[in-house]
C-alpha positions as CSV (number, residue, x, y, z in Angstrom):
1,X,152.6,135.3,130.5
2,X,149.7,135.1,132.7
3,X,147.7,138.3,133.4
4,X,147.9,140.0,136.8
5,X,149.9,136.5,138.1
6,X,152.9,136.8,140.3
7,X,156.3,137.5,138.7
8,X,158.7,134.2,138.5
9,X,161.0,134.3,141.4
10,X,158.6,135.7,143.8
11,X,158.5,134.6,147.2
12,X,155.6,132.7,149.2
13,X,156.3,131.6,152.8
14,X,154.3,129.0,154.4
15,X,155.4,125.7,156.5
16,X,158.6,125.8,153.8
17,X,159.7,129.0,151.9
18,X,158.9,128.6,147.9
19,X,159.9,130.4,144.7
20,X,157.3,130.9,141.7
21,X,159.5,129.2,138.9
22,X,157.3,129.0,136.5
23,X,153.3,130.3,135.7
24,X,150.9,127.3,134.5
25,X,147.7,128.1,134.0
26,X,144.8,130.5,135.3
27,X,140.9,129.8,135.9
28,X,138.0,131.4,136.6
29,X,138.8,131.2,141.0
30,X,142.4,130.3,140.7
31,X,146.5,130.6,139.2
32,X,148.5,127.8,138.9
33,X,152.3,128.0,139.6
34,X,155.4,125.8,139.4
35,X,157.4,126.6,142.0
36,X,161.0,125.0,143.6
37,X,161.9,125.1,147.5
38,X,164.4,123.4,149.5
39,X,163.8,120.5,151.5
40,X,165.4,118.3,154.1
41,X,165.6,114.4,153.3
42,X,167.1,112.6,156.5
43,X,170.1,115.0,156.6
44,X,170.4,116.1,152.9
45,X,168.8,119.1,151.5
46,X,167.9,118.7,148.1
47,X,165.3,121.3,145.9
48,X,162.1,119.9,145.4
49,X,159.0,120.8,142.9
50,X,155.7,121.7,143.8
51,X,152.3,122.8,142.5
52,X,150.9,126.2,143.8
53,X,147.4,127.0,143.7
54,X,146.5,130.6,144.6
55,X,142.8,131.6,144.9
56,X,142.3,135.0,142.6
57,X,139.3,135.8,140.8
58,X,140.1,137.2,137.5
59,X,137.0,139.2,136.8
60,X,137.3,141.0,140.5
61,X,140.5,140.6,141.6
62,X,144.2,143.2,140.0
63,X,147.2,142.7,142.2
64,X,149.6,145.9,143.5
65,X,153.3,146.3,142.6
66,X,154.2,143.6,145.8
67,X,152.1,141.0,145.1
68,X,149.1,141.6,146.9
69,X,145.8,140.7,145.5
70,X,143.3,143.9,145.7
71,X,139.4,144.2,145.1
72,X,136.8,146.7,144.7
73,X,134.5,147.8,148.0
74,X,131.2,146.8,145.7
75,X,132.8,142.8,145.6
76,X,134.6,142.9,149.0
77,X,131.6,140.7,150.1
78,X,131.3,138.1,146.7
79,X,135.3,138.0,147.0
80,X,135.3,137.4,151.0
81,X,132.9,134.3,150.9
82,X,134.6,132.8,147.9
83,X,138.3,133.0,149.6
84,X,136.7,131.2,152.2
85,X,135.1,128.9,150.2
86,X,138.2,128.1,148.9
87,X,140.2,127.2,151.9
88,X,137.8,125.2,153.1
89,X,137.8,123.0,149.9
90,X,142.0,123.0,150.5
91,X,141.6,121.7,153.9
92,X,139.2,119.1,152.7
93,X,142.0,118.3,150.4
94,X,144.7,118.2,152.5
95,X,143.1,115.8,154.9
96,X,142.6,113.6,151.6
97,X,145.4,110.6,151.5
98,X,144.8,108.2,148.4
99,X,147.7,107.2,146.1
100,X,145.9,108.1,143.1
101,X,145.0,111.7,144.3
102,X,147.2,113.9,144.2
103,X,148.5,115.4,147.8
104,X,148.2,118.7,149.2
105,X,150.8,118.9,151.4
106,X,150.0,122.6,153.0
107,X,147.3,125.5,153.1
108,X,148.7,129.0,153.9
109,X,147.7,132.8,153.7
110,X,149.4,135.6,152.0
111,X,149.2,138.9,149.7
112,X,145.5,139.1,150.9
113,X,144.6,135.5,149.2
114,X,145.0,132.0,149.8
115,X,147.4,129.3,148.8
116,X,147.6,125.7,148.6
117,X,150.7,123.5,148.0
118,X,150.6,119.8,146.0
119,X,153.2,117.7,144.7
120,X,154.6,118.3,141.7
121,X,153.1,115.3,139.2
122,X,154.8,116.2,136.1
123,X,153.2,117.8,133.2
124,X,152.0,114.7,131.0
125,X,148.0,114.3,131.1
126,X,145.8,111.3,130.3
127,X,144.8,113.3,127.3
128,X,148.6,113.6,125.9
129,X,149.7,110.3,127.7
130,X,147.1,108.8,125.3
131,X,148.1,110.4,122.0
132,X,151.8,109.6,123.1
133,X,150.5,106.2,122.8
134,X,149.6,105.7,119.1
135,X,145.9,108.0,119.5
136,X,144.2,105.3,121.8
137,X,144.8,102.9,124.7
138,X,144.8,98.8,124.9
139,X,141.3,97.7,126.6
140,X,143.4,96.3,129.2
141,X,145.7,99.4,129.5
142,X,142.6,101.4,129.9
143,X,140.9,99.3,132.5
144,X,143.9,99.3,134.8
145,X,143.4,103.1,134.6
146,X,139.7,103.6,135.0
147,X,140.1,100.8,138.0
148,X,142.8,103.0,139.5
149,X,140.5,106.3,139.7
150,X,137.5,104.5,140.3
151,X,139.9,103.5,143.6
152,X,140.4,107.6,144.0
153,X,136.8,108.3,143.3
154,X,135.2,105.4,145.6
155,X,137.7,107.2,148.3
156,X,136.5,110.2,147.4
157,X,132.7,109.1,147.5
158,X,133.5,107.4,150.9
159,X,134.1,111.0,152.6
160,X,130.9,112.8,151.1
161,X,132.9,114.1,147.9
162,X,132.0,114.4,144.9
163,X,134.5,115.7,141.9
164,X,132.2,116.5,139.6
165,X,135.1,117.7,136.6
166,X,136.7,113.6,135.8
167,X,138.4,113.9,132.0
168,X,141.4,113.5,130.8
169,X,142.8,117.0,131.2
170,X,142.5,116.3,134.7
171,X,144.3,112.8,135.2
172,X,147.8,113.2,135.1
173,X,149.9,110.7,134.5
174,X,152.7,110.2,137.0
175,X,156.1,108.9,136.0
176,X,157.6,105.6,138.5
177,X,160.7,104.6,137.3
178,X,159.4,102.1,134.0
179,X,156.0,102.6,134.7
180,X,153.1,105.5,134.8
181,X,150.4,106.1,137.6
182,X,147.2,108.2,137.3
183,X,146.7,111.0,139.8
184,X,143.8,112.8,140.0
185,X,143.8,116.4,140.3
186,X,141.5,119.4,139.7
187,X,139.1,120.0,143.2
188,X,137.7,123.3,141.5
189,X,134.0,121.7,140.8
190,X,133.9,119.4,144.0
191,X,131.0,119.8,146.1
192,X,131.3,118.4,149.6
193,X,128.4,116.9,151.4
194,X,127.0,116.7,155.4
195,X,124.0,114.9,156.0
196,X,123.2,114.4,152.2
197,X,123.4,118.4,151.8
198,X,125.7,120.5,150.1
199,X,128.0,122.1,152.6
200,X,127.5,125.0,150.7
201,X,126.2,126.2,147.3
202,X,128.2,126.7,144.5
203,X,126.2,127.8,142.0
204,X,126.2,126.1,138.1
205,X,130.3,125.3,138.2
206,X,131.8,124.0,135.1
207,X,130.1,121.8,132.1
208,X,133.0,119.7,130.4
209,X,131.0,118.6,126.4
210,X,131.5,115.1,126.2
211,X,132.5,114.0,129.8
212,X,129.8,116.1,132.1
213,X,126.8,114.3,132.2
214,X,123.4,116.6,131.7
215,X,123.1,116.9,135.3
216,X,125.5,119.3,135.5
217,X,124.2,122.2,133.8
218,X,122.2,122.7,136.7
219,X,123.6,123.4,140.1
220,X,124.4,119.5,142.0
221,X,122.0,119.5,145.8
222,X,121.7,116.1,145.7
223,X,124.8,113.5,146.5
224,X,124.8,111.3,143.5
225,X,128.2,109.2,142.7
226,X,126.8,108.3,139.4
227,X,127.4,111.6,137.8
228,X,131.2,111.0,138.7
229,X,130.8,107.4,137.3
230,X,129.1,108.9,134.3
231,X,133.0,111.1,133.5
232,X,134.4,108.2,134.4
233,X,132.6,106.1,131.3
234,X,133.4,108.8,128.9
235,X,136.6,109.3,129.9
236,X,136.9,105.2,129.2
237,X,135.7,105.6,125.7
238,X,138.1,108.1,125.0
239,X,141.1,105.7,126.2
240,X,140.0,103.4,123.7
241,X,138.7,104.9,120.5
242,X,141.1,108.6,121.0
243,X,138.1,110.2,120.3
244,X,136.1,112.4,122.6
245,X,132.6,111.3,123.6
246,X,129.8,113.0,122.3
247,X,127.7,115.3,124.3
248,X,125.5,114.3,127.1
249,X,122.5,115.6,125.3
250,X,123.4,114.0,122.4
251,X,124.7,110.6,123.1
252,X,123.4,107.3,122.2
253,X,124.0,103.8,122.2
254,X,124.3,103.6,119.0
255,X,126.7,105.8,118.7
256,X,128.6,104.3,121.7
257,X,128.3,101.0,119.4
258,X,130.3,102.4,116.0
259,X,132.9,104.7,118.8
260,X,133.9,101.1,120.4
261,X,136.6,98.9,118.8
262,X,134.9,95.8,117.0
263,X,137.4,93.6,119.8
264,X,135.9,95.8,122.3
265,X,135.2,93.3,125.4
266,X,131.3,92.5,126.4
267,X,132.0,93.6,130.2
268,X,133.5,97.0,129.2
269,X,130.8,97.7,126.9
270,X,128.0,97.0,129.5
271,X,130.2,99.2,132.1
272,X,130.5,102.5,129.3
273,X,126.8,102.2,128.5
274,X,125.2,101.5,132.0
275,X,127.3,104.6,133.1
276,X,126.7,106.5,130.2
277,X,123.1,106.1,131.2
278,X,121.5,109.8,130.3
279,X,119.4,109.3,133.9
280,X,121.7,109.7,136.5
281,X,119.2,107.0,138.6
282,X,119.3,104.6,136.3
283,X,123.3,104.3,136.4
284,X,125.1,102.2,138.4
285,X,124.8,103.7,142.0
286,X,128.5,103.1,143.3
287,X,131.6,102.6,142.0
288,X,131.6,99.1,143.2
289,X,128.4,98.3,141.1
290,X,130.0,99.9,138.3
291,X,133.5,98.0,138.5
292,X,131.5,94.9,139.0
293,X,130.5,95.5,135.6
294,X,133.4,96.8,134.2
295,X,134.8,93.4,135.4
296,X,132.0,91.1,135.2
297,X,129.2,92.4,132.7
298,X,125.9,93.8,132.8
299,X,124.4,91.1,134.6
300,X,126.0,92.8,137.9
301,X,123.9,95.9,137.1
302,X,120.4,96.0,139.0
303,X,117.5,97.3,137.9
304,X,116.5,98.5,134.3
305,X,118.8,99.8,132.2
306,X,118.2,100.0,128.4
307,X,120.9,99.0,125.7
308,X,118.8,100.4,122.7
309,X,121.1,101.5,120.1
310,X,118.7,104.5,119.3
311,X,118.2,107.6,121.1
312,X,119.1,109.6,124.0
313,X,120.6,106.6,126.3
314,X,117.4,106.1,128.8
315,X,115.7,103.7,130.5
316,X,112.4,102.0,129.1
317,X,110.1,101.4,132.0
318,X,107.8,99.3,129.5
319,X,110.4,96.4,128.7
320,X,111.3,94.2,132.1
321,X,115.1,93.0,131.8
322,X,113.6,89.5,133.5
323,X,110.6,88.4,134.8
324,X,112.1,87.9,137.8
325,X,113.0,91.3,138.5
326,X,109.1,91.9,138.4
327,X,108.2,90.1,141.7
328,X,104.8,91.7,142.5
329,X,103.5,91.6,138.4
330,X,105.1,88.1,138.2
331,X,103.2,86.9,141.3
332,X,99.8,88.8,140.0
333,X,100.3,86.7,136.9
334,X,100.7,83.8,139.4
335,X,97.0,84.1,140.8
336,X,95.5,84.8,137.7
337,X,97.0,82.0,136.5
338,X,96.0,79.6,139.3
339,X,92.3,81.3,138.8
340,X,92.3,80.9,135.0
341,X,93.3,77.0,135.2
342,X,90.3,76.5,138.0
343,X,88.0,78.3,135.6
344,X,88.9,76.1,132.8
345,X,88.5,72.9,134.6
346,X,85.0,74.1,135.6
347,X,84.4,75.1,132.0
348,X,85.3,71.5,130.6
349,X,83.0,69.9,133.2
350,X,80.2,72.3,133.3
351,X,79.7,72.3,129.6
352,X,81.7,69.6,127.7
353,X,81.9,66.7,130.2
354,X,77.9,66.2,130.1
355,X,77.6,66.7,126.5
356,X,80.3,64.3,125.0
357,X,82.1,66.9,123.5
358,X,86.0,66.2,122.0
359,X,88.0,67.1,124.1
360,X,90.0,68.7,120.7
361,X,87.3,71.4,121.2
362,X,88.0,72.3,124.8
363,X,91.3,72.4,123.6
364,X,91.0,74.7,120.9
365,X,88.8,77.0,123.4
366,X,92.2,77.5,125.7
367,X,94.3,78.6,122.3
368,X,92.0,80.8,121.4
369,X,90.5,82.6,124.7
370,X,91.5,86.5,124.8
371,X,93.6,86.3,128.1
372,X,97.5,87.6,127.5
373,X,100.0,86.0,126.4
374,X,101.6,86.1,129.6
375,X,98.9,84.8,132.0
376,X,98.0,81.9,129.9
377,X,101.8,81.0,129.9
378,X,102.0,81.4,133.7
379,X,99.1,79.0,133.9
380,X,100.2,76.5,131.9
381,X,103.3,76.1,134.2
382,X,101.5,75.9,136.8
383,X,99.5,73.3,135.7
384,X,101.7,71.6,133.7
385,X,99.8,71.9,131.3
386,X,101.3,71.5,127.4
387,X,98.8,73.9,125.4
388,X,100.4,74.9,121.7
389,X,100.7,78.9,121.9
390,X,100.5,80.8,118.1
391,X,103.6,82.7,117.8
392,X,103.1,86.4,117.5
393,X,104.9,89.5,116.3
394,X,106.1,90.8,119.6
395,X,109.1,93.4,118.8
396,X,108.7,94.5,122.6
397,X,109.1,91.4,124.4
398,X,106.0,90.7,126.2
399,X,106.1,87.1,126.9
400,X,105.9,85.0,124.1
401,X,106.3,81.1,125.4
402,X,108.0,78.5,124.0
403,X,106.1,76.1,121.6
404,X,105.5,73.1,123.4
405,X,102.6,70.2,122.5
406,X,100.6,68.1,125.0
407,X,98.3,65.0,124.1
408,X,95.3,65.5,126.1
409,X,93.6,62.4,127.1
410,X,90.3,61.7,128.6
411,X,89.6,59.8,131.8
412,X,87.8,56.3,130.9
413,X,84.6,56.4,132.3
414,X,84.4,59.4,133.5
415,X,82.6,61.3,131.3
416,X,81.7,64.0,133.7
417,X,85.2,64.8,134.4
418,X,87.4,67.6,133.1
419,X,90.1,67.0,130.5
420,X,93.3,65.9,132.0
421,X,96.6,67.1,130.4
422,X,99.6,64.6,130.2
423,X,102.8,66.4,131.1
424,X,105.7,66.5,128.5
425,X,109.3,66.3,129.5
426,X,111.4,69.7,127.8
427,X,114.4,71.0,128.7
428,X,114.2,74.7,130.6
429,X,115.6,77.6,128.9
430,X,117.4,79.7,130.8
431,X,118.1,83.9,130.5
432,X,121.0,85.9,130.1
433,X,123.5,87.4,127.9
434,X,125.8,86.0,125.1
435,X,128.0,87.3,122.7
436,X,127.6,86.1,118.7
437,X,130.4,87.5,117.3
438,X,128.1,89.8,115.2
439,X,125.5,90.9,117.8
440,X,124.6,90.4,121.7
441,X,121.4,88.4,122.4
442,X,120.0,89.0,125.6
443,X,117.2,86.6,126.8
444,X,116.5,83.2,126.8
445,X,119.1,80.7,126.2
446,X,119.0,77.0,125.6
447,X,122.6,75.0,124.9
448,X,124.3,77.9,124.4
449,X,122.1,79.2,121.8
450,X,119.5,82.0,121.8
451,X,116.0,80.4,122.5
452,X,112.9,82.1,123.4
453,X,112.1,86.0,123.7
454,X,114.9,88.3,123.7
455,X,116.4,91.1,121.9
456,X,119.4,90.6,119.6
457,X,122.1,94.0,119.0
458,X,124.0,94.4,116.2
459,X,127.9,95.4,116.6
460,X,128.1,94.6,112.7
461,X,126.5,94.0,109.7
462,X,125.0,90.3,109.0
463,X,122.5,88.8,107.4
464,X,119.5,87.4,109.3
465,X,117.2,84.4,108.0
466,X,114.0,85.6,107.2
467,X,115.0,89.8,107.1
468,X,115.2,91.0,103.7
469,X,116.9,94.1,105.3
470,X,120.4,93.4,106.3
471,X,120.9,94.9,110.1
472,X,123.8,97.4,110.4
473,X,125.7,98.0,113.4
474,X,123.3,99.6,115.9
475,X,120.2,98.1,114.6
476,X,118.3,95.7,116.9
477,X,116.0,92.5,116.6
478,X,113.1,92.2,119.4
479,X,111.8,88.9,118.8
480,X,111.5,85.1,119.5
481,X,114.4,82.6,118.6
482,X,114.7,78.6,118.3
483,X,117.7,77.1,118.7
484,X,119.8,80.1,117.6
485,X,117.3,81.1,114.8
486,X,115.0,84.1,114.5
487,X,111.7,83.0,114.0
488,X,109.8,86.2,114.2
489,X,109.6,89.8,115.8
490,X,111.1,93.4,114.7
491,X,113.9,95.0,113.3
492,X,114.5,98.2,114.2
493,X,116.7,101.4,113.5
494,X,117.2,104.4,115.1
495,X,114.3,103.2,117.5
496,X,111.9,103.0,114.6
497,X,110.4,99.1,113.1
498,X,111.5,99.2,109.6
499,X,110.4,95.2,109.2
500,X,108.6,92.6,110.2
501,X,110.0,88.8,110.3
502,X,107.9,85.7,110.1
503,X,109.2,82.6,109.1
């Protein structure tokens, strides 16, 4: 029995007369009653359930022998504004119409408080629906889910809403004839926004361990989806592991990486970790971006996101995902480039042309002049130029380019003349993301195989060419590949190089 609730059979009158059947739960702002009332379908009455929700703060409010709910002069003023607060949020609600939110189908007053009525949704959560099903989910079974409240919450989103309180406690799962369908419930935490400002300030509401992202131990005055699409991710992981998430503070991808089934799909992996993303900015920013994931993979997600397996999950501003999400350092490159390949030519002429020097020489001066790595690779594709680049030990992926060779002829009779450089047909990497079974390699890609600079994750243990250490699950390479084989770079664990590879 509930403390201070209303006695089972009492009456409440709104639109429709109802009887408390039944007392479910009690919060910090709120009681939670089943109740039963008779209602008129075409010409048949028939007794239908409902859902009560009666505003009633427990640390101010007692209740008098008829129901009413009393409170001291000293809160009158705390307890006015809340009430108010309150039926506000169920008006919100009952303008609400989405099939996977559950409907408020009238707000009323009475016994000094207010009252709002839903539909009754049965008593099955997504928490118990999941260990009625063997302690975890299908990855299918648990997509069609998070796709049917990302539906609710994009709705949600769509009127200024956020819910702020997504788990599984708070997904019920709705019975239709053979099949199930999830109904979100549980407006308590939702802050409502006009002109990107709280319509009013509710103070630090509720922190849920493992499903809240850190945001939320703070008081939310900015509108940011992602920290609904952060709840969302956890709530995913718990479908398919039956585990719960760990902490916000916590939480790593490395972690996420040994939670996950081994058959865990690519696509919902990249849609868990981009949305577990500890940075609210650095998640994806709407729902859509993060069902485009969920559906399509990570190479929907803009901007930087890291997939380190070590660590609090953040982003790394010092590792691009691409140069070509670097437009304004790539075109820099560009023009130094352009100026380094004019500088050479002048070199050659000014002081090897004259003097009969090899042109081996002049070519040996380009390998070994101190300009980066990266500019001396945007020349030489500019130029076409085919200069032999040493491989270096990289873990961090700056650019390390390709080997490629280049005879370098002279013109005849033309001494005075810079070197020319005869162009070599290669075939052009590409860069994304592909799965090996045993790891993830994202970067450059050539037939299919991992080829150039990139960074290979570990979902298992295997054996690498080269490593003496065997990676674990979690563990990462950065490096440079040929053809499918590391050829040099970093292993790391936990975030930390524990060897070097050189082959």
């Amino acid at each position: 029995m509930i403390e201070n609730a209303l006695a089972i059979g009492s009456i409440l009158k709104g639109a429709t007369t109802y009887t408390i059947d039944k007392q479910l739960h009690q919060g910090g702002f709120g009681i939670t009653y089943l109740a039963k009332a008779q209602i008129m379908v075409g010409n048949i009455s028939q007794v239908a359930t409902f859902t009560i929700k009666e505003f009633f703060m427990g640390k101010i409010c007692s209740r008098d022998a008829h129901g009413n709910v009393l409170v001291a002069q000293e809160n009158q003023q705390i307890f006015k504004q809340a009430k108010q607060d309150f039926q506000e949020e169920a008006k919100i609600l009952h303008s609400l119409i989405h099939t996977n939110i559950v409907p408020v189908n009238e707000v009323f007053e009475q016994n000094n408080t207010v009252y709002y009525v839903m539909a009754y949704l049965g008593n099955v959560s997504l928490y118990q629906y999941v260990s009625e099903q063997g302690g975890c989910l299908s990855e299918s079974q648990a997509k069609e889910i998070t796709c049917s409240i990302s539906g609710a919450l994009s709705y949600l989103h769509n009127h200024h809403i956020l819910h702020l309180d997504i788990k599984p406690d708070n997904i019920m799962m709705m019975s239709e004839g053979a099949s199930v369908k999830p109904m979100l419930i549980d407006f308590g935490q939702a802050v409502y926004f006009e002109n990107g400002k709280p319509k009013r300030n509710k103070g630090i509401g509720g922190y849920s361990r493992g499903y809240s992202p850190i945001e939320l131990k703070q008081s939310v005055s900015e509108f940011l989806p992602s920290l609904d699409i952060y709840s969302l991710a956890a709530t995913l992981v718990y479908m398919v592991t039956g585990k719960e998430p760990n902490d916000a503070s916590e939480q790593s991808v490395h972690k996420i990486y040994r939670a996950l089934p081994e058959n865990i799909s690519q696509n919902t992996m990249d849609a868990i970790i981009c949305g577990m993303q500890k940075d609210s900015l650095c998640h994806p920013q709407t729902i859509l971006d993060f069902q485009n994931i969920l559906q399509q993979g990570k190479s929907q997600m803009g901007g930087n996101v890291d997939m380190d397996a070590s660590g609090p999950i953040v982003t790394d501003p010092v590792i691009p995902s691409s140069a070509s999400s670097q437009p304004i350092g790539k075109f820099a490159a560009l023009v130094i480039g352009l100026l380094l390949v004019g500088g050479i030519g002048w070199y050659a002429k000014n002081h090897f042309g004259d003097k009969g020097k090899s042109t081996e020489v002049a070519h040996q001066d380009i390998k070994t002049d101190s300009v980066s790595q990266d500019t001396v690779h945007i020349a030489k594709f500019t130029a076409k130029e085919n200069i032999e680049t040493p491989k270096t030990d990289n873990p961090h992926m700056e650019e390390q380019p390709a080997k490629t060779t280049g005879k370098v002829v002279k013109h005849e009779g033309a001494d005075d003349e810079p070197p020319s450089v005869k162009p070599v047909k290669k075939e052009t990497a590409t860069s994304g993301t592909i799965n090996l079974g045993y790891a993830t390699w994202t970067g450059g890609i050539l037939n299919g195989k991992p080829h150039g600079n990139g960074r290979m994750k570990f979902h298992s243990s295997h054996a690498v060419a080269g490593c003496s250490t065997v990676p674990q699950a979690g563990d990462y390479i950065d490096g440079y590949c040929e053809n499918g084989v590391v050829q040099n770079g970093g292993l790391y664990r936990n975030g930390v190089k524990i060897e070097t590879i050189v082959r």
